[in-house]
Kinemage of the C-alpha trace (Angstrom):
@kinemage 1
@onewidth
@group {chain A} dominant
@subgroup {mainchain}
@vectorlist {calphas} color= white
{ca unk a 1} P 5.661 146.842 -24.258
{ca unk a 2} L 2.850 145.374 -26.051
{ca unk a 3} L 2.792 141.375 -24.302
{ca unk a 4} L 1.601 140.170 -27.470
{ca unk a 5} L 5.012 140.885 -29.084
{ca unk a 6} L 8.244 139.184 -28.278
{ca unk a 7} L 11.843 139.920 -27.424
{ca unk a 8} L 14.710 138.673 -28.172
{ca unk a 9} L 16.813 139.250 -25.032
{ca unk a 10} L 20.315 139.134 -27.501
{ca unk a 11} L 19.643 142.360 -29.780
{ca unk a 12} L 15.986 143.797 -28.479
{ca unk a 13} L 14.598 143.060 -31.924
{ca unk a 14} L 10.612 142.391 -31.297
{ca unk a 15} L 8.682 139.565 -32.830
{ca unk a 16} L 4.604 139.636 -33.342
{ca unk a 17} L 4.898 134.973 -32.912
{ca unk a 18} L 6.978 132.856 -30.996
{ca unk a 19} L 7.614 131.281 -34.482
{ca unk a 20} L 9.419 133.796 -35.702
{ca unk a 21} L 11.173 134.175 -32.262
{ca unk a 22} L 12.446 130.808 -32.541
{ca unk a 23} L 13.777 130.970 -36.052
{ca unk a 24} L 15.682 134.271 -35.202
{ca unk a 25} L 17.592 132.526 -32.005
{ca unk a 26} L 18.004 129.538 -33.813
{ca unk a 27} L 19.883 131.720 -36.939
{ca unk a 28} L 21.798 133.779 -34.426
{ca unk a 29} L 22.745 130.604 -32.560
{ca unk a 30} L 24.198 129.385 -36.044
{ca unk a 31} L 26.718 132.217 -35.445
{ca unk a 32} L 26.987 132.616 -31.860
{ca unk a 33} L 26.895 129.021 -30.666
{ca unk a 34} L 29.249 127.334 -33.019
{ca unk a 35} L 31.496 130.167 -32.179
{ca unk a 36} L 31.058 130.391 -28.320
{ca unk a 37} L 30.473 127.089 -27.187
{ca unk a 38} L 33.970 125.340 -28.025
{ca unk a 39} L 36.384 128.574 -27.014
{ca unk a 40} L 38.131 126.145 -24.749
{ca unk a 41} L 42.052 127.445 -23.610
{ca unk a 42} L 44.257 125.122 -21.939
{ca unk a 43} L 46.997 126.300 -19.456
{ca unk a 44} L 50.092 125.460 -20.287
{ca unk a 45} L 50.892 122.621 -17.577
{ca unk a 46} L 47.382 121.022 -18.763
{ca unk a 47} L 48.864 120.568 -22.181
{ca unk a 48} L 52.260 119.144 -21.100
{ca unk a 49} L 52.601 115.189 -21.907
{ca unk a 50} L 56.087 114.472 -22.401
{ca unk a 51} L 55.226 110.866 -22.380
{ca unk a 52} L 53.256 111.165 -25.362
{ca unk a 53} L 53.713 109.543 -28.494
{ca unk a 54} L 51.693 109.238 -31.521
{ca unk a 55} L 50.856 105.682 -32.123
{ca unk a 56} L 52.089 104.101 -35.296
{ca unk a 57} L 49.688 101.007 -36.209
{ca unk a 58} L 49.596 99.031 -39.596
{ca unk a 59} L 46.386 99.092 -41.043
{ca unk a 60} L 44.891 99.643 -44.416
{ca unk a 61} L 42.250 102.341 -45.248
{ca unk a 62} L 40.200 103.601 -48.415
{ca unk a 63} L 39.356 107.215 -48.813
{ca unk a 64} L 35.737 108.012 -49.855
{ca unk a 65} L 34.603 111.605 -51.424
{ca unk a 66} L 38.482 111.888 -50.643
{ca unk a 67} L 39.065 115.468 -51.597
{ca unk a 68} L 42.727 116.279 -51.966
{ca unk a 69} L 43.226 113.764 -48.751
{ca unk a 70} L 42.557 115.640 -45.164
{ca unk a 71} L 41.667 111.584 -44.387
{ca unk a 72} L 44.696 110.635 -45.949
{ca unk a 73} L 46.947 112.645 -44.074
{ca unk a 74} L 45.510 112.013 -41.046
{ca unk a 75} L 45.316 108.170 -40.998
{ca unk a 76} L 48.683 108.005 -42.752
{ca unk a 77} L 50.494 109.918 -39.814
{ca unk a 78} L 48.890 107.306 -37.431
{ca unk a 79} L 50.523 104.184 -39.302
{ca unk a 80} L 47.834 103.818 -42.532
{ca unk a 81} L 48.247 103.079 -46.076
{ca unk a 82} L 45.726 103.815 -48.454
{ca unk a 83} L 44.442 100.812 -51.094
{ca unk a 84} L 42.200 102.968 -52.797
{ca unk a 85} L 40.427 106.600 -52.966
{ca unk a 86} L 37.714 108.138 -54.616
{ca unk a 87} L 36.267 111.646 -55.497
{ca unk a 88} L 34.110 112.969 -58.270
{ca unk a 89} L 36.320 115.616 -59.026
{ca unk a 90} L 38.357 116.117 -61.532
{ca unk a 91} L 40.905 118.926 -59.681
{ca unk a 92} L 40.689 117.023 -56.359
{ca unk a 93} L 41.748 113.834 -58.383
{ca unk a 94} L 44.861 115.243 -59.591
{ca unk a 95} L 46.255 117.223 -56.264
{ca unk a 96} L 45.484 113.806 -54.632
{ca unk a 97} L 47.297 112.371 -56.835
{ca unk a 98} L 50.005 114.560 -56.860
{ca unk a 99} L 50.796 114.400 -53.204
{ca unk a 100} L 49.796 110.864 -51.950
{ca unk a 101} L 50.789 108.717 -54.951
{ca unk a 102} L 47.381 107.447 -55.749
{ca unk a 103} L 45.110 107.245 -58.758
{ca unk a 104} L 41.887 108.352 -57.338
{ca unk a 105} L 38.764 106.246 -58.771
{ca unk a 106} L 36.429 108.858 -60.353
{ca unk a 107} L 32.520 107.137 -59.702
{ca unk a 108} L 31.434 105.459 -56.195
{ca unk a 109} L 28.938 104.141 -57.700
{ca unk a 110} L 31.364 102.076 -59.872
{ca unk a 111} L 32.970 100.351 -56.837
{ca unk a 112} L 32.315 96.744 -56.124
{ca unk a 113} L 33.607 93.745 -54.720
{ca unk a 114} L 36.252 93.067 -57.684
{ca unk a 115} L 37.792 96.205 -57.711
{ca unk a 116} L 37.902 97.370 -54.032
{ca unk a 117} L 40.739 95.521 -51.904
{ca unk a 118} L 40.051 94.349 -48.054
{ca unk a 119} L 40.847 96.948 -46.077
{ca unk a 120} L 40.580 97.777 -42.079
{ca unk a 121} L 39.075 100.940 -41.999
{ca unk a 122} L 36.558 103.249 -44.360
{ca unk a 123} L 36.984 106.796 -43.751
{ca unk a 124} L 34.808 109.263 -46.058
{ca unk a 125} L 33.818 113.062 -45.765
{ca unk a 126} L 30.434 112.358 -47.185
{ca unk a 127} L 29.355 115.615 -49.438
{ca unk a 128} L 27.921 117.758 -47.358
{ca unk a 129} L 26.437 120.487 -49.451
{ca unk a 130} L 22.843 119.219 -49.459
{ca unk a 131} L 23.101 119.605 -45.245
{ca unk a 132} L 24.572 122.720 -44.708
{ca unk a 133} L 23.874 126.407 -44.447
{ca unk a 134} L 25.799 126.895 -47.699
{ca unk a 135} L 24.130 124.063 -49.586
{ca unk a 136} L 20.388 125.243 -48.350
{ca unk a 137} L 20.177 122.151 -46.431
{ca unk a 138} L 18.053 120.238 -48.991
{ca unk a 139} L 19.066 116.861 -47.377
{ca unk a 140} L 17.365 113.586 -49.103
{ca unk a 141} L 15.921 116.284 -51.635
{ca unk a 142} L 19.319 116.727 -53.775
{ca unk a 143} L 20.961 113.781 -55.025
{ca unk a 144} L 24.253 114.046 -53.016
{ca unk a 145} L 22.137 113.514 -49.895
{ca unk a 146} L 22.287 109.881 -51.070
{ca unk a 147} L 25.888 109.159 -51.412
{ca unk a 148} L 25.506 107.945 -47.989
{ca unk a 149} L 23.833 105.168 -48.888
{ca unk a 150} L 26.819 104.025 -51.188
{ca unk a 151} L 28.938 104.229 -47.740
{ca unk a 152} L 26.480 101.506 -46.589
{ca unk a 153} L 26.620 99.556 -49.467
{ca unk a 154} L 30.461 99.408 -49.282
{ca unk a 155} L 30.267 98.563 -45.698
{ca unk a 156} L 28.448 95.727 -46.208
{ca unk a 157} L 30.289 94.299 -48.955
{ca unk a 158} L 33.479 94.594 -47.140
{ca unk a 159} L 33.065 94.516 -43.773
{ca unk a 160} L 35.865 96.927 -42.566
{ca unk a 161} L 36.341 97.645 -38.681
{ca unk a 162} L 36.342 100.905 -38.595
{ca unk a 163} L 34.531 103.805 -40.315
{ca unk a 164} L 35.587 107.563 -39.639
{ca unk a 165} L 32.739 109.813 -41.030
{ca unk a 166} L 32.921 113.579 -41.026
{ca unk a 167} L 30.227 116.134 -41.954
{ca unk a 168} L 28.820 119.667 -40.886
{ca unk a 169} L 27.218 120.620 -37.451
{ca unk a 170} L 24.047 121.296 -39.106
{ca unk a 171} L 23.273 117.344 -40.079
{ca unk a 172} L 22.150 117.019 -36.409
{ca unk a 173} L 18.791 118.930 -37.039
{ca unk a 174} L 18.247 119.423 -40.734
{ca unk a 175} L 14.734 117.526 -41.975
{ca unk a 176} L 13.912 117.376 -38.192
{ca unk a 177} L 16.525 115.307 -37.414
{ca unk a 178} L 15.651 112.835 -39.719
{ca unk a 179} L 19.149 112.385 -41.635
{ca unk a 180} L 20.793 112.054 -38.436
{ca unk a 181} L 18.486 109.091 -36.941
{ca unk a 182} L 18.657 107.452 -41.289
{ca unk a 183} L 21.907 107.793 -40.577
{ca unk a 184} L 22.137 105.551 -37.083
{ca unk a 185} L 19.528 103.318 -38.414
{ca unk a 186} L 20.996 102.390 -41.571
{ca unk a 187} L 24.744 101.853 -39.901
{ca unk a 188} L 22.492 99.426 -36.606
{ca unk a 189} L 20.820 97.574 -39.523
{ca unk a 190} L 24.636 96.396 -41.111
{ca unk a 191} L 25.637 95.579 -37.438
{ca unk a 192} L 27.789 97.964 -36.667
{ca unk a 193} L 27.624 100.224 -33.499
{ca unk a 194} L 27.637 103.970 -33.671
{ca unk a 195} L 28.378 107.164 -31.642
{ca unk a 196} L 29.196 111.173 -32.651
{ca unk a 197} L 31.522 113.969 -31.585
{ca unk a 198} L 31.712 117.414 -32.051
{ca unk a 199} L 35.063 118.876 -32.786
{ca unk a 200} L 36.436 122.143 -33.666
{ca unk a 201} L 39.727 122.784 -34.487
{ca unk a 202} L 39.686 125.874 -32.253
{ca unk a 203} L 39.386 123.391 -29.238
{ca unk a 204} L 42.972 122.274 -30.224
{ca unk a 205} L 44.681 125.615 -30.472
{ca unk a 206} L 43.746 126.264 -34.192
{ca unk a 207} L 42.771 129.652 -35.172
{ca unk a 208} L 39.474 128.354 -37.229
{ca unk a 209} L 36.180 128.109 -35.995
{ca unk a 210} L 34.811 124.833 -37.813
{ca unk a 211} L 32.719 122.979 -35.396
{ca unk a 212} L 31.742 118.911 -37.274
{ca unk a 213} L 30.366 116.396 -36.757
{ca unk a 214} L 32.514 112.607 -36.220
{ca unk a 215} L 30.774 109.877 -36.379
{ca unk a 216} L 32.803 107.012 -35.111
{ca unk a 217} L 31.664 103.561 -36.380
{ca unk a 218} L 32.516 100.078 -35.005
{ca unk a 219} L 31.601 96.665 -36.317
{ca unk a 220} L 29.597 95.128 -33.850
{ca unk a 221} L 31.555 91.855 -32.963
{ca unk a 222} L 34.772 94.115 -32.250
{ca unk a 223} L 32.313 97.348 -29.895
{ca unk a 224} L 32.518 96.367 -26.250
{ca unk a 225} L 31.285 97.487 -23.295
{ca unk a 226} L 32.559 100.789 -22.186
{ca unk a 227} L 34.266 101.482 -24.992
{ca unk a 228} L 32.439 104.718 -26.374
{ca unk a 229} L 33.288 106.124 -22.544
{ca unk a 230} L 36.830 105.163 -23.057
{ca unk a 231} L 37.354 106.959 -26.820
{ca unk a 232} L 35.687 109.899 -26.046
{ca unk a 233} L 38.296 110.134 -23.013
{ca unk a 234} L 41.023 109.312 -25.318
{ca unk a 235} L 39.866 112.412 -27.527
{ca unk a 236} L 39.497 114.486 -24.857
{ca unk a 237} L 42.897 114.054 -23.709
{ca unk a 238} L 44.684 114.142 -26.923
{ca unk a 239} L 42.762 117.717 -27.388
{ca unk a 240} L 44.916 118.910 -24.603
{ca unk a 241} L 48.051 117.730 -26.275
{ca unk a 242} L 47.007 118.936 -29.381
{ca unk a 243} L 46.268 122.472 -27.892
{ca unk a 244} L 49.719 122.449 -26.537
{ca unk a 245} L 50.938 121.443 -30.024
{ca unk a 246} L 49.075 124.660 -32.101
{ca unk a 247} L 48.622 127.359 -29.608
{ca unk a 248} L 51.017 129.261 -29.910
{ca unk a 249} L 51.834 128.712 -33.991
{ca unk a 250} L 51.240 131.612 -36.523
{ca unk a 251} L 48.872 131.007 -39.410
{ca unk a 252} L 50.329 133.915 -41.037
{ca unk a 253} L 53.113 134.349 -43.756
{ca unk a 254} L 55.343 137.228 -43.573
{ca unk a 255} L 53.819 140.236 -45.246
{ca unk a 256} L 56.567 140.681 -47.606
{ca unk a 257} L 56.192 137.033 -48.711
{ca unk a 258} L 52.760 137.557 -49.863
{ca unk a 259} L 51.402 137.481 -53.223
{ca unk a 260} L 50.114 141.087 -54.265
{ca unk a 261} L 46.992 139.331 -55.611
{ca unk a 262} L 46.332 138.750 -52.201
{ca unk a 263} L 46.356 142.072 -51.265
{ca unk a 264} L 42.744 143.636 -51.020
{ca unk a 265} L 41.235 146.342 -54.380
{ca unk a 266} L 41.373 149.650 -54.319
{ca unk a 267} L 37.593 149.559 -54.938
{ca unk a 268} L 37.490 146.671 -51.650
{ca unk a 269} L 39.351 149.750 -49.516
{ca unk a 270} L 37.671 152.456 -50.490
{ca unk a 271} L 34.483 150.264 -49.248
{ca unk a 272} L 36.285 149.590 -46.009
{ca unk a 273} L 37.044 153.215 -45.777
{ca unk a 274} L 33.440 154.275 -45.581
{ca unk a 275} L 32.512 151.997 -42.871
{ca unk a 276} L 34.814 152.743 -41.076
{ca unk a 277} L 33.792 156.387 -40.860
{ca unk a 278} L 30.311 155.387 -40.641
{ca unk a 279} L 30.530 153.266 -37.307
{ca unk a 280} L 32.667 155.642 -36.274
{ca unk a 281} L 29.737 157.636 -35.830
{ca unk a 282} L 28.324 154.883 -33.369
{ca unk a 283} L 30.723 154.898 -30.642
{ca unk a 284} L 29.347 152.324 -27.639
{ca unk a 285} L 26.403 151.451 -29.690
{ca unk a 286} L 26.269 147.418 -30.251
{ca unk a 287} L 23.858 147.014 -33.889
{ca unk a 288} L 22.303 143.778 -33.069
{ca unk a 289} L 20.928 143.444 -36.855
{ca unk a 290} L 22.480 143.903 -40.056
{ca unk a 291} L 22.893 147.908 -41.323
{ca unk a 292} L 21.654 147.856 -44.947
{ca unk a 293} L 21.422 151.064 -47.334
{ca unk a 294} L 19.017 150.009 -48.882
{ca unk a 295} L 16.575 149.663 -46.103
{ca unk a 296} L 16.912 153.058 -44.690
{ca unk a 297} L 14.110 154.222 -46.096
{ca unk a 298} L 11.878 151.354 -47.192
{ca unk a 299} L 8.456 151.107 -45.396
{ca unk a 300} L 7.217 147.809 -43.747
{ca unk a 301} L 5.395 145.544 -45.212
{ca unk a 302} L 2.758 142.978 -44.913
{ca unk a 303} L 3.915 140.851 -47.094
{ca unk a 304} L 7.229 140.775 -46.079
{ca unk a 305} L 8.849 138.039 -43.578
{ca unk a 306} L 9.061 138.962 -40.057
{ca unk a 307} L 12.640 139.256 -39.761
{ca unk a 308} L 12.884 141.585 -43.170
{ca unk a 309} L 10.307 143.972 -41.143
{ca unk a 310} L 12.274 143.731 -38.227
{ca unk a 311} L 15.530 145.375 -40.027
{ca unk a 312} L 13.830 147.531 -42.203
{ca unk a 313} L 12.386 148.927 -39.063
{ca unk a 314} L 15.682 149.066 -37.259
{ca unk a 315} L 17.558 150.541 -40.364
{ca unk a 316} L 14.580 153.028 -40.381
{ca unk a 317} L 15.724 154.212 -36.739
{ca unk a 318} L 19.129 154.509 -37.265
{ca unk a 319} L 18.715 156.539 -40.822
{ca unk a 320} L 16.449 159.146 -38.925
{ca unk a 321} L 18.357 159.260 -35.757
{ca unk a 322} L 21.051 160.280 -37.605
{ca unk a 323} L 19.500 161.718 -40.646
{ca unk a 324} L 22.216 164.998 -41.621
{ca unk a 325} L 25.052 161.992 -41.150
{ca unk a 326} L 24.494 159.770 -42.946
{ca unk a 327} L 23.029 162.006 -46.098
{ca unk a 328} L 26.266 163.419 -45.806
{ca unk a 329} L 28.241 160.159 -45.340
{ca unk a 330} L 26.315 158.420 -48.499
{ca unk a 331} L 26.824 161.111 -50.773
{ca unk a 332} L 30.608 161.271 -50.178
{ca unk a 333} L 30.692 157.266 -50.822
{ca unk a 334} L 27.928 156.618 -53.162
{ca unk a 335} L 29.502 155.733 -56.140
{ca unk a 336} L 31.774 153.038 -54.801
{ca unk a 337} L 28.868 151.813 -52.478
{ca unk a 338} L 26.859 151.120 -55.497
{ca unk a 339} L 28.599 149.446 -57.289
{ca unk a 340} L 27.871 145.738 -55.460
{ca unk a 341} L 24.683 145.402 -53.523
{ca unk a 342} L 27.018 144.071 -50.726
{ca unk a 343} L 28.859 147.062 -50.631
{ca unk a 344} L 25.660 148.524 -48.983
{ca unk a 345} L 25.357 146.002 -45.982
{ca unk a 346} L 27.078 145.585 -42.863
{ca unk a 347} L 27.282 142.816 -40.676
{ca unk a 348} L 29.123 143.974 -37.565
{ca unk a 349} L 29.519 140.715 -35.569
{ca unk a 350} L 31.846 142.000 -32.510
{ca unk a 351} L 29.580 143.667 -30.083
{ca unk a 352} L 29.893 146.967 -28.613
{ca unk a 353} L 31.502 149.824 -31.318
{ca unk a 354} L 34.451 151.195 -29.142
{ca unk a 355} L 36.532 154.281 -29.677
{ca unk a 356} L 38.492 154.359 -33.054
{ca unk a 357} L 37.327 151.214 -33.940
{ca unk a 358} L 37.276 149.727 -37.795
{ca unk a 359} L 36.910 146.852 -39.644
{ca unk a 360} L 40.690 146.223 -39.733
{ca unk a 361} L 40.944 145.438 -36.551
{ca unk a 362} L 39.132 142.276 -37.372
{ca unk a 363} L 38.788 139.414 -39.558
{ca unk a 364} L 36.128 139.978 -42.658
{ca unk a 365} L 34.117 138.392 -45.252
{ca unk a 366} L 32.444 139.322 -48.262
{ca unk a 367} L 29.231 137.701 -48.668
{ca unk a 368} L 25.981 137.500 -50.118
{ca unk a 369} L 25.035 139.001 -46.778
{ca unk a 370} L 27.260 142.101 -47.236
{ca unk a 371} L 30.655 142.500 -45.416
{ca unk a 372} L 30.866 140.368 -42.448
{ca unk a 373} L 33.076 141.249 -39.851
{ca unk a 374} L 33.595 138.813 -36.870
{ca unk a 375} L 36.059 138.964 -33.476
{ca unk a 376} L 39.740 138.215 -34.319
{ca unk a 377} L 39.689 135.304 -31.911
{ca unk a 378} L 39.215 133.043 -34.660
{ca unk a 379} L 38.133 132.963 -38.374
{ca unk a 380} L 35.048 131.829 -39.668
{ca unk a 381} L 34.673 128.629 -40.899
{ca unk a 382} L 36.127 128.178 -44.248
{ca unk a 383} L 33.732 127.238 -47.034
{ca unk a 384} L 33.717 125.760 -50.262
{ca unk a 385} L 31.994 129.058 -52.195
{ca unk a 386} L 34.580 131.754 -52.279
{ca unk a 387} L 34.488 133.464 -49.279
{ca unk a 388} L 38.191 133.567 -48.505
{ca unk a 389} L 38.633 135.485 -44.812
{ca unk a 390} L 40.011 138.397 -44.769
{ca unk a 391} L 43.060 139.850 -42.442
{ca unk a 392} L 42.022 143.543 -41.408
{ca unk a 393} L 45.313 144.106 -40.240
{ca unk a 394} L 47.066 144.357 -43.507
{ca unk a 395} L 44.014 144.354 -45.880
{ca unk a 396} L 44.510 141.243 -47.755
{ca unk a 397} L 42.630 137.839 -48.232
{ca unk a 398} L 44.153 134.675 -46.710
{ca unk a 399} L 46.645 132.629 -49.327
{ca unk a 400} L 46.163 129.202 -49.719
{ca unk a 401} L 49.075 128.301 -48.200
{ca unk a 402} L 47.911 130.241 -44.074
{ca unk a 403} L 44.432 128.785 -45.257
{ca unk a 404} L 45.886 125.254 -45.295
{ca unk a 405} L 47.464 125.662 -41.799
{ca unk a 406} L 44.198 126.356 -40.810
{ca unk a 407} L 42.703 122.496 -42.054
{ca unk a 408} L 46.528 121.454 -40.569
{ca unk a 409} L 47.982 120.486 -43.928
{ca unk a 410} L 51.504 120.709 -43.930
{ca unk a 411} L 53.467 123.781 -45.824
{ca unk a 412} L 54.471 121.583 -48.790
{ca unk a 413} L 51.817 120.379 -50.027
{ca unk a 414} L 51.503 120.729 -53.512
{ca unk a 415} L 48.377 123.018 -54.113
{ca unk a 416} L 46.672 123.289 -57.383
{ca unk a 417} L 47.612 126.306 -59.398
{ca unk a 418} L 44.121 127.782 -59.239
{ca unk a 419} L 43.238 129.955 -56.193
{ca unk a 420} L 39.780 129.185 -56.479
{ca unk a 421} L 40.003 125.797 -56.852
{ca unk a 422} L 42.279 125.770 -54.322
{ca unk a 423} L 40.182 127.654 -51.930
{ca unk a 424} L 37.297 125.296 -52.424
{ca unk a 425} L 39.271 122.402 -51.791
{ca unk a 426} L 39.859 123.929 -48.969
{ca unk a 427} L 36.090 124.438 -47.571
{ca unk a 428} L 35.183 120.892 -48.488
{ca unk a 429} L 38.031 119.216 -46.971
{ca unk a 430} L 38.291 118.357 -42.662
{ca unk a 431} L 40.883 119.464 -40.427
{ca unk a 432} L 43.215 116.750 -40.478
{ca unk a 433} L 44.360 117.342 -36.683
{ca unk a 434} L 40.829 116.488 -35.402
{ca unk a 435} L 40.820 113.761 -37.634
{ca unk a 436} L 44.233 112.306 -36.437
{ca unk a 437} L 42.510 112.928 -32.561
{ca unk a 438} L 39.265 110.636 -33.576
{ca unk a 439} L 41.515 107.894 -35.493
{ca unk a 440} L 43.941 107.457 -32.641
{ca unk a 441} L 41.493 107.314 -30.045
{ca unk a 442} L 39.944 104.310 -32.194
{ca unk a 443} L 42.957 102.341 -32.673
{ca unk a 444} L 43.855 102.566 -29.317
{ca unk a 445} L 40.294 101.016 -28.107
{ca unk a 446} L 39.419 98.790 -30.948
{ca unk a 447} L 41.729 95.282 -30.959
{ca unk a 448} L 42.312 94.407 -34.744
């Protein structure tokens, strides 16, 4: 091999710059990472605490960029009540207010000293569409990049104890980490200390793989020595218990109880049905880059970005290793396959193709991308634009109800009556389990 040229030691594809090397790992490590690094199992006498009980402390909360309450659940399980809440949303505002009682305040900006109570702890899933893959990551550059700052304002105005912050993985490295020190700098310069986790609710037995950002905020003249050592032990053992706790529960609803709008298109099969005799054709092969139609026989070139040269390239093998197939496979499925450029790409995300293997043997989305399929360990993360997952198995999206046992919110909450808004609410909100883990560990180290 030429020495000049790279190799990525993950899927072979070569790379003319260490650049573009760099960008590929760090976009594969977006999927593999977040995926891999927090598969943690317990055994079962690791998980056993029959000593435990949940604390139940009085203290008083407010509920920032609220959502429909994740927060709220969370804090109110561990002793809370909520003085006041807040979201920009008009659907959020009414499912809030439908399940927790509460008339949610519609503007942060319109919060001051008159109208918000005391209260002991701020807790606030800051929007985080401006930091994460779905959002482009535009940071500072898009206007809810600096709702943040209204956190700060609050804070000083009120002083509270405690502030519970949530937000995506990504925040850690978007703008060069700049956010994330802003972040720090701005809480140090109110007087409060800082410190972040990263949890995922599959470290705690739940099937979704979700990995966030904490950041756990004290005021300064309550933080004391050891104290970040002792929380992050605290979490660490209430994970266990937790895992106990979820392992072994079923996400799904009975087949026969589901919707049939649920259920998967004709058009959505018939889709399914033609890649799953194409990788058929690929038994023991593991496609390291995305199959796409369309690239099968487009040419290289210059002005293309490396990676878009790399799969053309790779597409280019495949079509004219296997040239009479897949003519023959195309023209038996063309129709369907063109009727949605992401009918025409394939994302297979669960290594090696084994004998009689298919999509339905895993979990799916449809994306921009093309049709994702990833390992059935656990689902992708779920996100505010409608992906929904998709069971294989029985060929059906998720309902909202097996998608809210996946965030931990219990089976009667009252959903809106709109699957998509529903669904959204969904992606935006936090799992309220790790939430619950982070506020107890708090309460139980800070003395208020």
């Amino acid at each position: 091999m030429d020495k000049s040229k790279l190799l990525c030691n993950e899927c072979n594809m070569v790379f003319k710059s260490k650049v573009s090397l760099n960008k590929h790992i760090c976009e594969m490590k977006e999927e593999s990472d977040e995926e891999m690094d927090m598969m943690i199992k317990y055994s079962e006498e690791e998980c056993k605490n029959i000593n435990y009980k949940k604390i139940n402390k009085n203290f008083t909360f407010i509920d920032l960029f609220c959502g429909i309450g994740g927060f709220h659940i969370a804090l109110k399980n561990l002793g809370g009540k909520c003085l006041l809440a807040c979201d920009i949303d008009k659907e959020c505002r009414n499912v809030y207010l439908r399940n927790h009682g509460i008339n949610v305040m519609d503007n942060v900006y319109n919060l001051n000293s008159e109208n918000i109570p005391d209260f002991d702890i701020l807790c606030g899933g800051f929007p985080c569409q401006s930091f994460s893959n779905a959002g482009n990551k535009k940071a500072f550059e898009d206007k809810r990049g600096l709702l943040f700052d209204e956190i700060i304002r609050i804070m000083s105005m009120k002083r509270p104890k405690i502030c519970i912050l949530e937000n995506v993985k990504h925040i850690l490295k978007v703008s060069n980490g700049m956010v994330y020190k802003y972040i720090y700098n701005e809480l140090e310069k109110i007087g409060y200390k800082c410190f972040d986790v990263i949890m995922n609710p599959n470290e705690i037995g739940i099937k979704q793989n979700r990995p966030r950002v904490i950041f756990m905020v004290i005021r300064g003249d309550l933080y004391k020595n050891g104290m970040k050592e002792n929380i992050i032990n605290k979490i660490n053992e209430l994970k266990k218990i937790y895992y106990g706790m979820n392992h072994k529960k079923d996400i799904f609803e009975k087949l026969e109880d589901v919707d049939k709008k649920y259920m998967l298109s004709e058009e959505v099969c018939l889709v399914f049905d033609a890649w799953n005799e194409f990788i058929n054709n690929f038994e023991n092969k593991k496609f390291g880059f995305p199959i796409i139609v369309d690239y099968f026989n487009e040419k290289e070139n210059e002005e293309n970005k490396d990676w878009k040269n790399t799969y053309i390239r790779k597409n280019n093998e495949i079509y004219n290793e296997n040239k009479e197939f897949i003519d023959k496979w195309y023209n038996k499925y063309k129709n369907v396959l063109e009727k949605k450029a992401i009918y025409k790409k394939l994302e297979w995300q669960v290594g090696v193709i084994k004998s009689g293997d298919k999509i339905d043997n895993y979990f799916i989305q449809l994306r921009q991308s093309g049709i994702r399929v990833k390992k059935i360990d656990y689902f992708p993360s779920l996100v505010a634009i409608v992906q929904v997952p998709i069971y294989g198995k029985e060929r059906r999206y998720l309902t909202p109800k097996e998608c809210g046992r996946l965030q931990s919110i219990p089976d009667d909450f009252k959903w809106n009556s709109v699957d998509k808004h529903t669904y959204k609410q969904l992606g935006n909100g936090v799992n309220t389990n790790v939430i619950e883990i982070c506020g107890e560990a708090l309460l139980l180290n800070v003395n208020f």
